[in-house]
C-alpha positions, 0 to 999 in steps of 0.5 A, spaced: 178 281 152 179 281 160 172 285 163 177 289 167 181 290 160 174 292 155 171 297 162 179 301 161 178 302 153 171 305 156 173 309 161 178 311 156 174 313 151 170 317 156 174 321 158 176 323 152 170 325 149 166 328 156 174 332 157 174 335 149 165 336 149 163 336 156 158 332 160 151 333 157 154 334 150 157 327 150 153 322 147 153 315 149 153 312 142 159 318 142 162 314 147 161 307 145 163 309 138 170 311 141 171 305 145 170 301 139 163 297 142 156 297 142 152 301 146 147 296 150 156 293 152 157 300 155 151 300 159 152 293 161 159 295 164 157 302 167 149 301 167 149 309 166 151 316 163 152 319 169 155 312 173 160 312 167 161 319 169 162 318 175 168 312 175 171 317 170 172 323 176 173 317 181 179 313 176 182 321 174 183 323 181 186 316 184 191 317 179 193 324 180 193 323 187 198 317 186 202 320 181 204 326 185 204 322 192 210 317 188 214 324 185 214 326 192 220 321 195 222 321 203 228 323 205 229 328 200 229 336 201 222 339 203 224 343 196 226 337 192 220 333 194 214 340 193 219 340 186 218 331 184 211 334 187 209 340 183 213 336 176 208 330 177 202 334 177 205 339 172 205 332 168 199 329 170 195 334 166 200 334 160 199 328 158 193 326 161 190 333 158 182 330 158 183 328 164 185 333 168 178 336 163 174 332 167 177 333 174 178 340 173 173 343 169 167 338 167 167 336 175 165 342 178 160 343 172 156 338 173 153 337 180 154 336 186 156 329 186 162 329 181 164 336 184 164 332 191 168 326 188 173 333 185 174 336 191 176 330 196 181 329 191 183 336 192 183 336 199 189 330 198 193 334 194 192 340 200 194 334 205 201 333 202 202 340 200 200 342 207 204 337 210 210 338 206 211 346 208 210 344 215 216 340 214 220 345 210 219 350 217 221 345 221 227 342 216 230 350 218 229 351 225 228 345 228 222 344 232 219 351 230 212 351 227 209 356 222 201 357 225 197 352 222 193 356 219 198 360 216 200 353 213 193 352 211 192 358 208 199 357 204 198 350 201 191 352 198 195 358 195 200 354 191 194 348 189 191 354 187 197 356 183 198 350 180 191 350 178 192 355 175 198 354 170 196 348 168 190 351 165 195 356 162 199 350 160 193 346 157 193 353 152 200 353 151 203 347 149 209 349 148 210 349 156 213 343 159 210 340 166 218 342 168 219 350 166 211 350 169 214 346 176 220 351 176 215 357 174 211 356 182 218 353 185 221 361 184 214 364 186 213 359 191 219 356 194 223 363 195 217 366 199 216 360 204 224 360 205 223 367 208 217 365 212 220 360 215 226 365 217 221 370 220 222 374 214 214 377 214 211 382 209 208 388 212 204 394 209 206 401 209 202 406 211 
């Protein structure tokens, strides 16, 4: 087998076992068992626990990045590109329910070199997620800008949000990534086209 085809299986088998157990319950013989090889190959491939680890993270948030970054296509509505978005991320973690385990949970558990590489790809998703509502403002009035940090401060809340749903989605299968998207899209989107209008809450005293 192709070395890059054998260090996938591994990976994958890593993933499954660090997402369900955690870092320091899984076991390396766990992982070679599952990955159908030995564990002297394991160690030859990804030379330790904590490396195999690592290329778990570095793997699971290249492909979440991607996979939001292609639902987003240019040229479509802000709402239609936060809506593919939101849908890909929802997606993501259904179908890569481990992990999304791995980054989410197991990450930014187990020190501060894996929850760096969590964060980084967090901050990606806050880019695009950022750049999409800027884009939104100026979609409706032209060249009128929402304050930057008003922006930021709306990005971090719908990452947030979406964090959490799919947490709460990975407890109820029941929930599919499109009813979780349309869930935050209803909360989210309806808000920001009131923001972007000029329309602001403001407290009663």
């Amino acid at each position: 087998m192709p070395r890059a085809e054998r260090e996938r299986e591994m990976l994958d088998a890593a993933v499954r076992v660090i997402g369900r157990s955690g870092y320091q319950a899984a076991s390396m013989d766990e992982i070679a068992e599952a990955a159908g090889v030995s564990k002297p190959l394991v160690y030859l491939y990804l030379n330790s626990k904590e490396e195999l680890f690592t290329a778990c993270v570095e793997r699971e948030a290249r492909t979440l990045v991607g996979a939001v970054q292609a639902g987003v296509r240019a040229g479509d509505p802000p709402d239609r590109q936060l809506w593919r978005g939101l849908t890909a991320f929802f997606r993501y973690a259904a179908e890569r329910a481990d992990g999304w385990q791995v980054l989410h949970i197991r990450a930014r558990t187990h020190g501060e070199p894996f929850a760096r590489l969590a964060d980084t790809m967090r901050e990606q998703i806050l880019a695009l997620v950022t750049a999409l509502i800027a884009d939104a403002a100026r979609s409706e009035h032209g060249t009128r800008d929402l304050p930057a940090r008003e922006v930021e401060g709306l990005a971090h809340a719908l990452v947030g949000a979406a964090e959490s749903l799919a947490t709460r989605a990975g407890s109820d299968p029941t929930l599919t990534p499109a009813e979780s998207a349309r869930t935050l899209m209803a909360f989210a989107w309806t808000g920001l086209e009131g923001l972007v209008a000029g329309r602001r809450w403001a407290a009663g005293e």
